[in-house]
N, C-alpha and C positions, 0 to 999 in steps of 0.2 A: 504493500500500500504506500510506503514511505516514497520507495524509488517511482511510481506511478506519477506521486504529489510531485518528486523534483523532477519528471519530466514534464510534466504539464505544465511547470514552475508554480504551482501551489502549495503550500506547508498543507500536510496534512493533520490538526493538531484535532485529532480525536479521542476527546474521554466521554465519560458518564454521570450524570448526573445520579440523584440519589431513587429518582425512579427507574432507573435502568437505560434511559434513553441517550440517545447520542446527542452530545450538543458541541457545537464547535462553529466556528466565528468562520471557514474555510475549509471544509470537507470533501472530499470524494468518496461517493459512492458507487458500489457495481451493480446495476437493478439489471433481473434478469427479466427482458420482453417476452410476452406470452403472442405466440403469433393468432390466435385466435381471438385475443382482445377481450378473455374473459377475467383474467387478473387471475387465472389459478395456477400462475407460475411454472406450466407447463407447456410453453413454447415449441411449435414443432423443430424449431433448430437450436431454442435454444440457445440466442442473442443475446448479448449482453450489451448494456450502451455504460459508456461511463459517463456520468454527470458529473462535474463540477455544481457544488450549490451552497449558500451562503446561509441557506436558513436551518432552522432546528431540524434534525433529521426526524419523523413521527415514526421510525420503526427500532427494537431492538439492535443489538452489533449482528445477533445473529439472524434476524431478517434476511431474506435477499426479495422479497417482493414487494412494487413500489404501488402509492396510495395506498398501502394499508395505513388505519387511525392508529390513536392509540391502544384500543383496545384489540387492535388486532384484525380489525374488518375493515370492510372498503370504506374509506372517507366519504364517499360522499354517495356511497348505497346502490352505484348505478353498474353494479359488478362487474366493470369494465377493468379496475385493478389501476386504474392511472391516477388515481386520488385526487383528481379536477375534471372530469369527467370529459378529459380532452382528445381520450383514447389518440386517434390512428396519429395525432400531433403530439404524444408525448415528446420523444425527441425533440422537436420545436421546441416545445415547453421549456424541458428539462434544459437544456443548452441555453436557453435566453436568462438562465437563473443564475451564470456561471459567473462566480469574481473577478472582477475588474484587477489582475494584480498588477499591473505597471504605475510605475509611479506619476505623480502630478505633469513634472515637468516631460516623460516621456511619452503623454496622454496630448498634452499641449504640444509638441515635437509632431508625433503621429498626424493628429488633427492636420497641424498646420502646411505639413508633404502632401496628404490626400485631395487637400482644398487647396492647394497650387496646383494640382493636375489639374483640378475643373475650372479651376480661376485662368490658366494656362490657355483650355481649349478653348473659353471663348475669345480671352484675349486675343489671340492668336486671329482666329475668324474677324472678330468687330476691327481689330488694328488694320485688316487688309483693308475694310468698306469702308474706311477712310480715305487709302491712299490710291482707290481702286481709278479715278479719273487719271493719278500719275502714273502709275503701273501702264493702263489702258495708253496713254501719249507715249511711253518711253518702247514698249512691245507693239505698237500699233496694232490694239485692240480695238474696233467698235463699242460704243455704250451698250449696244443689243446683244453683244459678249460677254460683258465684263461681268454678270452677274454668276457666268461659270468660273472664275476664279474664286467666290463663294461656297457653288456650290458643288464642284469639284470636290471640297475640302466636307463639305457637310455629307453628301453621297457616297463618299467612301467611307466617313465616320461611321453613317445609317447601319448604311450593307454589312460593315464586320463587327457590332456592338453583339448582337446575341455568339458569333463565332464565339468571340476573344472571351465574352461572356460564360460559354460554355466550357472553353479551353482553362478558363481561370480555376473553376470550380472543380475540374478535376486533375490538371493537373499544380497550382497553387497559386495566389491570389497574388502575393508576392514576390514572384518570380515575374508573373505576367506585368505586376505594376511596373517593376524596376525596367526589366526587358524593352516595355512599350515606349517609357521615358526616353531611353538610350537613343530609341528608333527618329522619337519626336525630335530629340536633339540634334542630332545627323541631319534630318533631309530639311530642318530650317534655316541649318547653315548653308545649306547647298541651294537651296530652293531661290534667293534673289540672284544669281550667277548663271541660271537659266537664261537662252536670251531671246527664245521664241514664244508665241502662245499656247501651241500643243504641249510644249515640254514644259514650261513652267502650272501649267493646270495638271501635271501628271503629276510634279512634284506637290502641290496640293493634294492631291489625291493621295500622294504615300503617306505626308501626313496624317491626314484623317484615319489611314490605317493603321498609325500607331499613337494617334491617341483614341482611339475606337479600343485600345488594350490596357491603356492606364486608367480610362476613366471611369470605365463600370468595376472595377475590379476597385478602384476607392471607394464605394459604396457597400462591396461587399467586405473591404479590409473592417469598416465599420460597424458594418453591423454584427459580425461574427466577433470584436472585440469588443464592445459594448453594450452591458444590459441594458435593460427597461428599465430609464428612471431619469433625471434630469443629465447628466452625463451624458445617455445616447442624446437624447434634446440638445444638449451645447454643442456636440461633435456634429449631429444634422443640419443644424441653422448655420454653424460656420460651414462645412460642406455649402449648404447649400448658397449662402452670403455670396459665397466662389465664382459662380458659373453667369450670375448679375453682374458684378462688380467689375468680373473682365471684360464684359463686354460694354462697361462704363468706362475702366482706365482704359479699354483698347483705342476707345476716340480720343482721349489724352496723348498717352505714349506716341501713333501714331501723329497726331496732329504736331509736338511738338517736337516730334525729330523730324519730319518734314519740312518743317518751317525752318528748321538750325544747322539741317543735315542731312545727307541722300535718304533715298526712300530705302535702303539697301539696308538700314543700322537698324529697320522696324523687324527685321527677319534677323540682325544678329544680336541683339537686347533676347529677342525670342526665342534662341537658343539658350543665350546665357542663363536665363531662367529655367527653361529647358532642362540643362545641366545642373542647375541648383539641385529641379524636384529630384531627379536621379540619384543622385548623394546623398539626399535626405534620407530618400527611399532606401537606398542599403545602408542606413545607418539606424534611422527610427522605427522599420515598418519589423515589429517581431515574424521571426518565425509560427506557422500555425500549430497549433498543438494536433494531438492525434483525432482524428477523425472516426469516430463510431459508424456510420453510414459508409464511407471508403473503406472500413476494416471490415465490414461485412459483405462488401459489393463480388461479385462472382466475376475472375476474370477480369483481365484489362479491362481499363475505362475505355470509351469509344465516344465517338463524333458524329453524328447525325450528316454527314455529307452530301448524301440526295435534299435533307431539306434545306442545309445551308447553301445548294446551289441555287433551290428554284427561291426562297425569299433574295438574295441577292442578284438574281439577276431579274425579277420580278419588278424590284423596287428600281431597279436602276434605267429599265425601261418606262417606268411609269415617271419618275423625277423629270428624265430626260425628254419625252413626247411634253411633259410640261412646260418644259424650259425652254425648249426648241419653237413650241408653238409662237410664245411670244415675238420668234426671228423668221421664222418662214410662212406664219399666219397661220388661225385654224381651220382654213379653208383646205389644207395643203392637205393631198387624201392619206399622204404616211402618219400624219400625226393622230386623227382618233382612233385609224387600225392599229397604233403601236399602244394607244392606253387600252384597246380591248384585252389588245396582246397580253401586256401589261397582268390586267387585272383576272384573265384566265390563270395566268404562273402563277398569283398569290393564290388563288382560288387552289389551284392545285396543292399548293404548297400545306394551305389549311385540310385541305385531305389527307395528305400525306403522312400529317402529323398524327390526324384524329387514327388513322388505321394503325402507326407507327407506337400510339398511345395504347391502345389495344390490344395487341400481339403482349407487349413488354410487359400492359401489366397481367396479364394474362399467365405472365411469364415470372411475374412478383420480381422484376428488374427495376429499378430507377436512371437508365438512361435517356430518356427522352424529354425536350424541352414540350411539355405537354400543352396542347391547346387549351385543357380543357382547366385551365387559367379563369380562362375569360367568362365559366360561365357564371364563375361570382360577379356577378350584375357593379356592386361596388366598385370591383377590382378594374374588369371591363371598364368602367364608367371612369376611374382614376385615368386610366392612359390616355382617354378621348381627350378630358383635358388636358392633361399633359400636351397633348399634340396641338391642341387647338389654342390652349391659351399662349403657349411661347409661338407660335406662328403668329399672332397678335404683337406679342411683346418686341421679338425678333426685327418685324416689321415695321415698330416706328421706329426703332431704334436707326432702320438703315433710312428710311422716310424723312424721319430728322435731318439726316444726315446731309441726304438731296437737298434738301429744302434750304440749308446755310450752307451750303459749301457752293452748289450747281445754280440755285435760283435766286436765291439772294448774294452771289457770287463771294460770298467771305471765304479768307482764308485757311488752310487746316488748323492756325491755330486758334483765331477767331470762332471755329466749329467746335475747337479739341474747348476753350473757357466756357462754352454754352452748354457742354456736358458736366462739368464740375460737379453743378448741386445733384446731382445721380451721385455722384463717386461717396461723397458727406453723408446725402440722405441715406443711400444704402447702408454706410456702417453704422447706423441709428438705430436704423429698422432692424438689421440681424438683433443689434442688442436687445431690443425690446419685445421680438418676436423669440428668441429665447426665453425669455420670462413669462411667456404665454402659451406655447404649445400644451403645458400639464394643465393649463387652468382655466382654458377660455375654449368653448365647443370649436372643433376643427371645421364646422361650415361657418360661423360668423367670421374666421380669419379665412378663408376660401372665398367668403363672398367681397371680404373687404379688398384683396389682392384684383379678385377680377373687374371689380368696379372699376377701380384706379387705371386701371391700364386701360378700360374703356374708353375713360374721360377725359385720358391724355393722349389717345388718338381722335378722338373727337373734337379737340381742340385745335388739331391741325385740319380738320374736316371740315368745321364750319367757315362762312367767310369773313375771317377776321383780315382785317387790313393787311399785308404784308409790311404797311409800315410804322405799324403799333409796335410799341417799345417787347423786347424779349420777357421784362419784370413781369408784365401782365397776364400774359399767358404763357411763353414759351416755357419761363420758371416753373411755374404750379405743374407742367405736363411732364416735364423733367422727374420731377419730386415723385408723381403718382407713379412713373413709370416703374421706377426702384420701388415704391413701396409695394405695388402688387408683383414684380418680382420674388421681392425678399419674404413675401409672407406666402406665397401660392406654394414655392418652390419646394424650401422646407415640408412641409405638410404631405404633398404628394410623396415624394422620396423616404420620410419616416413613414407612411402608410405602408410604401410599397414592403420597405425592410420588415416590418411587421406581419403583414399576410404570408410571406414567404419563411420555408424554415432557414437553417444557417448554410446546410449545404447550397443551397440557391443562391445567395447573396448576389454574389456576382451578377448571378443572370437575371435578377431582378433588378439590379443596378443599369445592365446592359440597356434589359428591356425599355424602362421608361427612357434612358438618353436616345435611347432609337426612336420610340415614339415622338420625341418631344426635337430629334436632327431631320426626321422629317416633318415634320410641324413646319419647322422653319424654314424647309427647301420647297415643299408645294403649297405652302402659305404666299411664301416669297414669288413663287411663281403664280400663284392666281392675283396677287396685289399687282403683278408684274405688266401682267395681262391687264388689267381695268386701266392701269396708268395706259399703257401704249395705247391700247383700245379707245380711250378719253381723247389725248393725245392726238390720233390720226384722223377723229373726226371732228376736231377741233381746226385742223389743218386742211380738212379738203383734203387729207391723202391717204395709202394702203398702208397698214401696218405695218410691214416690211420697209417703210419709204418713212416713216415718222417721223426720226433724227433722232436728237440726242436732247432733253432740258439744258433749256438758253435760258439765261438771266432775265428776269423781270418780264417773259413773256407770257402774257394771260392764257395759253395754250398748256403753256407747261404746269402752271398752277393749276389748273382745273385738272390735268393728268393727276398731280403731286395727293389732290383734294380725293380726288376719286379713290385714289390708293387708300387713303387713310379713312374714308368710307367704307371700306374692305376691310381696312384693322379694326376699325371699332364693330364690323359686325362678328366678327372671330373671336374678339372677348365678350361680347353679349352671346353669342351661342356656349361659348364655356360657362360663362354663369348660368345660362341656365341649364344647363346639364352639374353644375355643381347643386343649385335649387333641389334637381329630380333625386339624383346621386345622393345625398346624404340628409333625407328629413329627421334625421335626431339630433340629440344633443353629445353625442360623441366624441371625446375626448383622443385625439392620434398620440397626444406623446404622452398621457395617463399611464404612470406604472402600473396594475393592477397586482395584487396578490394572486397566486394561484389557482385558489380556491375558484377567484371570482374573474378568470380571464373568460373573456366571449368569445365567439366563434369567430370574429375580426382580427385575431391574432391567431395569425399561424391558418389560417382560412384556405389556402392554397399548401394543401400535400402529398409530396411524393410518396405515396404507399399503396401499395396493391390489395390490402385489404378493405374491400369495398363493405363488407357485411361489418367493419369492426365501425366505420367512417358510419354505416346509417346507425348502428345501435347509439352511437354516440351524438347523432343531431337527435334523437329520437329523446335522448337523456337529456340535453340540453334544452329542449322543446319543454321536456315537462317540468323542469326545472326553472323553467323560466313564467311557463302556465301558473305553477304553486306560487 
């Protein structure tokens, strides 16, 4: 037991109190799994999980069966034997209980690696959509181009977030974070030395492939080392602070080394940070302890390959008929045979999975990224916004962007000080949205996040003077923009960590950044489309033939206005799918006790015991009826 403790790096400090029971501030226990799920300790194999858990053990030394009470019977009657009637999710459970043993400052350390990977990828992304008009003159890009140097980097991200996702979780979280950094590092320093447009949108695209590796795998570094309780809370709100914030300093960074200094030092600043998270990461991020769910798995881990081909080239057909349409118009007959195309591959691909689900568990294996996810209506419902709200946010960000730099013809630095109060307000809002996940219902900060981002695309929508002071409104739309960032973001990503058990992380990490990098790439492209669309019949000419937004032209503002009619109705559609999605009073970052965990935790699980999974909503049902 001792040598167990120091490898897990837990003290095992187990005595007895005067009733016989085990009390200890940091224990491991061995509970043997009953694969039948009736708790009478007779397992057809015979599993063993080790638990790490910080609370009073309720059984004897010589116990080996878990939820028993005190007295010796099932805790909570529903003779399921998991003693919170969480049956086919004990694991979940039991794992989400385990002691945080690292110390303060390497807790603060860890954090602060995993949240420069996310801070990283959008900086990375928003500092291009800065300097994408000089980029575009120095490569002799077209403006009806330049939005594939975006999305290059977001499409590749998309396409490999569930792989790298998957690859993380079995074979280490760890390895894939440090690895992926390495990668990111590398091709940013190479990526301004390009000197064509095919090759430099390629070297975007490598990007995205290696931070598509670091950045779901800091989600799941997360959530596998931290319990339920304000501690995950401060690690998610700073995580999620990250992925806002960069793409607030990206219009910074970029604006003023553009102003002082080639556009070439926005890609080598972006390594050098780059290379920061990498050191970080093989200094702060621990080794994983042993894996209960891996020590049981039959045979080599494996890779889902037929599905990871048809979602990725699925999606990259469908991005691309997107993206393309806005250059060669949607009249052109290849573009809506290629989103058929498109949407037949996912179609498949959701086949595939659902058959791939069935065989496996059929098979009582846990290799496959299961569809059947989605059919938690909640869960489902999380991703939608996910997708839909940062396709909103994404959007004014770069809408902003046009609007002072192309139409109101200011300079990048001029653009980079009109972003500032985002950078300030952001680190307000994480602080005080920390303070709020345990104690304030997760739809009142869901609904306050999507308002805001609504009303600060609305503001560029309506028709305000162009030559009204920035104080008036440009400010106020700045301000909302971070705050429904900083409060949406958090909330969904601690949800997701939650429904999913620990062997997932990753892939539930993956999942939502996939959902939420194409949000932002066919968001961007239907905003893309209104604007040119506006734009061309504003001009008496064919889409194709539009131009480029000219300074102070009333053609281009009414394109600018159109787009931004488009974001505000992307954030009105995410509220109300937040409205539908969550009509209680629900608490996401609420630690609960054991006893009293809901079905919202741990909700989505890997186990092939289907009869143990209905006895247990059946127990929870009645439990909740009483």
């Amino acid at each position: 037991m001792t040598a167990l403790a120091k490898e897990l790096g837990v003290e095992a400090g187990v005595g007895k109190d005067e009733d016989g029971e085990v009390k200890t501030s940091s224990s491991i226990t061995i509970r043997t799994r009953g694969g039948d799920g009736d708790g009478d300790g007779d397992g057809e194999d015979g599993k063993q999980a080790v638990v790490v858990t910080s609370r009073r053990a309720s059984s004897s030394l010589g116990r080996e069966r878990a939820g028993e009470g005190e007295d010796g019977h099932d805790e909570d009657g529903d003779g399921d034997g998991d003693g919170d009637g969480s049956g086919g999710s004990e694991l979940k459970d039991d794992a989400d209980q385990h002691v945080l043993t690292l110390s303060r400052a390497r807790c603060i350390a860890l954090v602060a690696t995993v949240t420069g990977a996310a801070f990283l990828n959008t900086l990375s992304l928003q500092s291009v959509v800065i300097i994408l008009p000089t980029i575009g003159r120095r490569l002799s890009i077209p403006e009806s181009r330049q939005q594939w140097i975006v999305s290059s980097y977001s499409l590749a991200f998309g396409c490999f977030l569930l792989f790298w996702g998957r690859v993380a979780d079995l074979y280490g979280k760890r390895l894939i974070f440090i690895w992926g950094s390495i990668w990111v590092t590398a091709v940013m320093a190479a990526n301004p030395f390009v000197p064509n447009e095919i090759g430099f949108n390629l070297f975007r695209g490598l990007h995205g492939l290696g931070s598509a590796a670091n950045v779901p795998t800091a989600i799941g570094i997360l959530g596998v080392t931290f319990p339920p309780g304000r501690a995950k809370n401060y690690a998610f709100v700073a995580y999620g602070a990250g992925a806002p914030l960069g793409s607030v300093f990206g219009n910074i960074l970029s604006g003023f080394i553009a102003q002082y200094a080639d556009w070439k030092w926005v890609f080598g600043v972006l390594a050098i940070m780059g290379a920061i998270v990498s050191i970080c990461g093989i200094l702060f991020i621990p080794a994983p302890p042993p894996s209960a769910s891996s020590a049981s798995r039959k045979g080599p881990p494996s890779i889902d390959w037929i599905g990871a081909t048809l979602i990725t080239i699925g999606l990259l057909a469908l991005t691309f008929a997107l993206t393309e349409g806005n250059v060669v118009g949607w009249n052109t007959p290849w573009v809506p045979v290629l989103i058929v195309l498109s949407i037949l591959i996912i179609a498949a691909f959701v086949v595939w999975q659902w058959y791939l689900e069935r065989r496996l568990t059929s098979a009582k294996q846990e290799e496959s990224d299961a569809v059947s996810i989605f059919r938690n209506f909640q869960f489902s419902a999380v991703m939608i916004i996910m997708g839909v709200f940062f396709a909103s946010f994404n959007n004014y960000l770069i809408y902003a962007t046009y609007y002072f730099q192309e139409y109101q013809g200011l300079s990048p630095l001029q653009t980079m000080l009109r972003f500032i109060p985002t950078g300030v307000g952001g680190a307000l809002v994480a602080i005080i949205v920390s303070q709020l996940l345990d104690r304030v219902p997760t739809v009142f900060i869901l609904i306050t996040g999507n308002l805001a981002v609504s009303v600060a695309c609305l503001l560029y929508a309506v028709p305000i003077s162009p030559t009204t002071t920035y104080f008036a409104w440009g400010l106020p739309a700045m301000v909302l923009s971070v705050v429904g960032a900083d409060t949406t973001w958090p909330c969904l990503t601690l949800f997701t960590s939650r429904a999913l058990p620990r062997e997932d992380q990753a892939v539930g990490g993956a999942l939502i950044n996939a959902v939420g990098q194409f949000g932002r790439s066919i968001g961007l492209a239907i905003s893309t489309a209104t604007q040119t669309a506006v734009m061309a019949n504003a001009r008496g000419l064919p889409v194709k033939d539009v131009g480029n937004i000219k300074a102070w032209d009333p053609a281009s503002l009414k394109g600018l206005r159109a787009a931004s009619w488009m974001n505000f109705a992307l954030g009105i559609a995410s509220l109300v799918v937040v409205l539908i999605a969550f009509p209680t009073l629900e608490i996401v970052g609420k630690a609960e006790p054991a006893a009293l965990k809901k079905q919202s935790e741990g909700v989505i699980r890997n186990n092939g015991d289907r009869g143990s999974e209905k006895r247990e909503e059946a127990a929870d049902s009645e439990r909740n009826r009483v």
